[in-house]
C-alpha positions in Angstrom: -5.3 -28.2 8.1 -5.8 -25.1 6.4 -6.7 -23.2 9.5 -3.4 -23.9 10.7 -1.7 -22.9 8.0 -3.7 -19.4 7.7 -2.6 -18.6 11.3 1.3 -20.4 10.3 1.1 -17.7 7.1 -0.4 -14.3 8.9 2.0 -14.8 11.6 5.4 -15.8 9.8 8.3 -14.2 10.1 9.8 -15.4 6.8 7.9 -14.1 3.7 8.9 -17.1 2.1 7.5 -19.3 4.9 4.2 -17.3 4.4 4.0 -17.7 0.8 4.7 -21.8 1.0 2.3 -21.7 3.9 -0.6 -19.6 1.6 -0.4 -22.4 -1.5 -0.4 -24.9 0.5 -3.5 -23.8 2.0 -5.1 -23.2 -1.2 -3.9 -26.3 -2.5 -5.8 -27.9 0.6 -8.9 -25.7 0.0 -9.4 -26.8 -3.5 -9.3 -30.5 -2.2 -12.9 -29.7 -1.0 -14.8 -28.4 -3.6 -15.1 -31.8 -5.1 -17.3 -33.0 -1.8 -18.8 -29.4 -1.7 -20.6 -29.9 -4.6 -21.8 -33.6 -4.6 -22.8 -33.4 -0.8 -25.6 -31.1 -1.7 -26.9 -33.5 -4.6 -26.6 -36.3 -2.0 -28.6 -34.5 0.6 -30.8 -32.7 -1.9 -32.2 -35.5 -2.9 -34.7 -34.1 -6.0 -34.2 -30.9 -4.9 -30.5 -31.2 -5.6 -30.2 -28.0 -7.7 -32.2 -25.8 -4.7 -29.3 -27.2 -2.5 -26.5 -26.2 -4.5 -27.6 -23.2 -5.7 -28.6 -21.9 -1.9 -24.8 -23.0 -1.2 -23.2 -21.2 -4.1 -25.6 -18.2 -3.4 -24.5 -17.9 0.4 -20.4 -18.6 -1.1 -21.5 -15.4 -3.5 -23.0 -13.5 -0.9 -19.7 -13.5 1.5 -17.7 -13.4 -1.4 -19.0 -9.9 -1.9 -19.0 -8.7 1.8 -15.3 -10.2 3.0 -13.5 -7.3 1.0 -15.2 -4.7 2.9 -15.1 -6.9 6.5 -11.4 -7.4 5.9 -10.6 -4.0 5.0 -12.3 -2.4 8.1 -10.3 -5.4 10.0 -6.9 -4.2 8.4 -7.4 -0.9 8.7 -8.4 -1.3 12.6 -6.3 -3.7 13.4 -3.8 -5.2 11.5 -2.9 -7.8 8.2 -3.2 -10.8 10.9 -6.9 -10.2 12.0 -8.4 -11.0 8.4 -6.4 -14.4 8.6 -7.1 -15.3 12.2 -10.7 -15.1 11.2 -10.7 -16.8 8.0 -9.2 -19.5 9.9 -11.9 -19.3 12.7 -14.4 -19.4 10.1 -12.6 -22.3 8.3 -12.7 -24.3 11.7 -16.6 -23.5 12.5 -17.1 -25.2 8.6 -14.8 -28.0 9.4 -17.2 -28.8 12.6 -20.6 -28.1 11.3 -19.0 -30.7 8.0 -18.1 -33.1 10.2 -20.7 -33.0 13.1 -23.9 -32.0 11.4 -24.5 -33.0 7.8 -24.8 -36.6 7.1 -23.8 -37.1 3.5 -25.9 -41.2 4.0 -29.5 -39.3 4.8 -31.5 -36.8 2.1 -32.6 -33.6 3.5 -36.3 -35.1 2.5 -35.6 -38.3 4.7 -35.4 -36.3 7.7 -38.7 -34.9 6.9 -37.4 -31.3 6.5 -38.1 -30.6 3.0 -41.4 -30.8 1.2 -42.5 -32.6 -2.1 -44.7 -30.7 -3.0 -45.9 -28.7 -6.1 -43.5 -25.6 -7.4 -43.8 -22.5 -5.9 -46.2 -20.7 -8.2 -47.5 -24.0 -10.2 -50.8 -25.3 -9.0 -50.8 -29.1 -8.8 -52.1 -29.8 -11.8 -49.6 -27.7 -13.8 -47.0 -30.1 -11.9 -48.9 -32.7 -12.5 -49.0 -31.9 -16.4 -45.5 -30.9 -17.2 -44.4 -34.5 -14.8 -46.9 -36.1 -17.8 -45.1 -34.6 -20.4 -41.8 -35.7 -19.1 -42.9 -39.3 -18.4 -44.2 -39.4 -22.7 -41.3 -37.8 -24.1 -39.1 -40.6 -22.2 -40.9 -43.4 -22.9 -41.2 -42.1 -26.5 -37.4 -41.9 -26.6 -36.9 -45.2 -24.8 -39.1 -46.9 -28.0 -37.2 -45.0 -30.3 -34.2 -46.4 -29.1 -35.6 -49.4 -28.6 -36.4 -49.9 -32.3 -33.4 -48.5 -33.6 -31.3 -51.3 -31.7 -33.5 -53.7 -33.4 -33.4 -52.3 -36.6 -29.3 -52.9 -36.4 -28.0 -55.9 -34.8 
C-alpha cells in the first residue's frame, strides 16, 4: 500500500494530491512498527534483545546513508528517483515479511542460533551469574510469599 502511494506522491501533478498521498503513506508506515518490534522477540526467542537490536542497528545504519544515496539520486536524476526506490525497497520488505519470516517458529527452533555461553564468558561464568539469577528469584518469590501470608 505504501509503495503505491510513494510512486502516486513522486509522480503527482497536484501538490495537494502529493501531500495527502505522502501522510497517508506515513500513516500506513507507522502501522508496522508495532509488528516490527514484537516479531523479533517472537523469533528471537532468548535472544530477543540480539534480534531487535541487529534490526534497529541495520534501520540506523541506512538511516544514515539514504541522505547521501538520495541526494546523488536527485542531483543525477531527478525528485522521482529517491521515491521510486523507497518504494522498490518498501516492496522487497513487504516480500521477504511475508514470504520468509515465520512469526509461529524461533530463530533457535530452526536450529540457526546457538545457546550457548556469552561471547567472552566462559561457561562457568554463565553458569554462575544463571545461579545468581535463579537465588535472587526464588528469594523474591518467598518474600512475597510470606508477605501475602502475613496479610490476608
Amino acid at each position: 500500500m505504501r509503495c503505491v502511494q510513494l510512486l502516486v506522491a513522486a509522480t503527482a501533478a497536484n501538490p495537494n494530491t502529493a501531500v495527502y498521498c505522502l501522510a497517508s503513506a506515513m500513516f500506513f508506515l507507522e502501522m508496522t512498527i508495532g509488528p516490527a518490534w514484537a516479531v523479533p522477540m517472537d523469533i528471537g526467542g532468548e535472544f530477543s534483545g540480539t534480534v531487535s537490536g541487529m534490526m534497529n542497528m541495520g534501520g540506523q545504519i541506512v538511516g544514515a546513508l539514504s541522505p547521501t544515496v538520495f541526494g546523488i539520486l536527485v542531483s543525477n536524476g531527478s525528485w522521482v528517483a529517491p521515491f521510486v526506490v523507497s518504494a522498490g525497497l518498501l516492496f522487497v520488505g513487504a516480500a521477504i515479511w511475508a514470504f520468509w519470516i515465520d512469526p509461529e517458529q524461533s530463530v533457535i527452533d530452526k536450529g540457526e542460533g546457538t545457546t550457548g555461553p556469552a561471547v567472552g564468558t566462559s561457561l562457568l561464568q554463565r553458569s554462575r551469574a544463571i545461579d545468581r539469577v535463579d537465588s535472587s528469584t526464588a528469594h523474591a518469590y518467598k518474600y512475597n510469599k510470606d508477605r501475602a501470608e502475613a496479610y490476608p
